[in-house]
N, C-alpha and C positions, 0 to 999 in steps of 0.2 A: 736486459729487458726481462724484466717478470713475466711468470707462465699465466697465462689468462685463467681466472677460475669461475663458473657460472655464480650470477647473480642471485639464486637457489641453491639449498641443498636439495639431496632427492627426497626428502619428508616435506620439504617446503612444495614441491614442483607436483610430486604426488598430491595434494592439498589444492593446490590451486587446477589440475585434473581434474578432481573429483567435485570442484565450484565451477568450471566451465561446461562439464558433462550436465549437472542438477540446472542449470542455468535455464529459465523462462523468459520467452520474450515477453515485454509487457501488452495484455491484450486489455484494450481500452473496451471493445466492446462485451467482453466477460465482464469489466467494471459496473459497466451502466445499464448490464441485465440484473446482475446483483442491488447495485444503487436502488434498482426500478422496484427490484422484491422488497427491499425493506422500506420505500418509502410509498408501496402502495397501501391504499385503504385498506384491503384485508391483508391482516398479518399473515405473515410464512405459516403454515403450519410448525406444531411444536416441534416434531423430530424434524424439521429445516433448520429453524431457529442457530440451535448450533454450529451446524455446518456455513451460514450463509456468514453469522457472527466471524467464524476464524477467515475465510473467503475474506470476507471486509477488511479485515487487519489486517492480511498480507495486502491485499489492494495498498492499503494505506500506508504500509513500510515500503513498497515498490514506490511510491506518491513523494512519500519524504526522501528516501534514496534519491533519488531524480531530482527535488528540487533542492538537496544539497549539492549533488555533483554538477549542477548545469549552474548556481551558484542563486536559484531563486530565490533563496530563503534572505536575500538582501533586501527583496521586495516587500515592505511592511503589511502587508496581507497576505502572501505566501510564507511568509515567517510564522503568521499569528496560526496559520489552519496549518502550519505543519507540527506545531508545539499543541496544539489540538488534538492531532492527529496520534503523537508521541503519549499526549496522555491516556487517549480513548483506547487504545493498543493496551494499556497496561492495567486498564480494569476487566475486572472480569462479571462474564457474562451472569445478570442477575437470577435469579433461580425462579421468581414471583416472573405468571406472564406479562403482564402490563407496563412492570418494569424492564425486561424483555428485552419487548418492541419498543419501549421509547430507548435504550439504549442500541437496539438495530438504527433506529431511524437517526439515532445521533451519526453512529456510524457511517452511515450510508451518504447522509445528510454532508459532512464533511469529506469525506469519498468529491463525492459528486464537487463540491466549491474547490478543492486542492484542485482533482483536472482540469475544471475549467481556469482556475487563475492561471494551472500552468501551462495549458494551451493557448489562453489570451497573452502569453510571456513568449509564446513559442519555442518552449522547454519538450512539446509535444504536439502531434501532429493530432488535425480534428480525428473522433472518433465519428462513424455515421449512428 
């Protein structure tokens, strides 16, 4: 009988240590205060803008994470706001205000549709 050997090396186990330590639960109601600043009538102020913009994008990588692993993305409207989601992530933040905020509110905008399809899927539980 052969000697057992772990499924890991210790640079693989260390690694995966150091993803379970950084590891965030996902907080729906930090989503939808966020969501709420970029799709309210007065835009964030300028020095927000950025911060709220990278906020939004992890939101939205947490969103697609989940509706890969829970297998949502079979769903042809979880599929389409997650490929949404994938693109908006990889532009970056416009320097013009106006352009900005309409790319906030894109954000936010899609944010806000991926939870809900994947709460209506029951990939996640309501936010209050």
């Amino acid at each position: 009988m052969p000697a057992w050997t772990p499924p890991l090396d210790s640079g693989a186990l260390h690694d995966l240590l150091e993803r379970v330590r950084n590891w965030q639960p996902f907080d729906g109601c930090a989503l939808l205060d966020d969501v709420a600043a970029a799709l309210d009538d007065v835009p964030p102020a300028e020095g927000d803008t950025a911060p709220l913009a990278e906020r939004l994008r992890e939101h939205l990588a947490r969103l697609v994470t989940i509706a890969v692993a829970s297998e949502a993305d079979q769903d042809t409207t979880a599929a389409q706001l997650a490929l949404q989601a994938r693109t908006l992530q990889t532009e970056p933040l416009p320097g013009e205000r106006r352009a900005a905020t309409a790319y906030l509110r894109r954000l936010g905008w899609t944010a806000n549709e991926l939870h809900d399809r994947l709460t209506a899927l029951r990939c996640l539980k309501e936010a209050a």
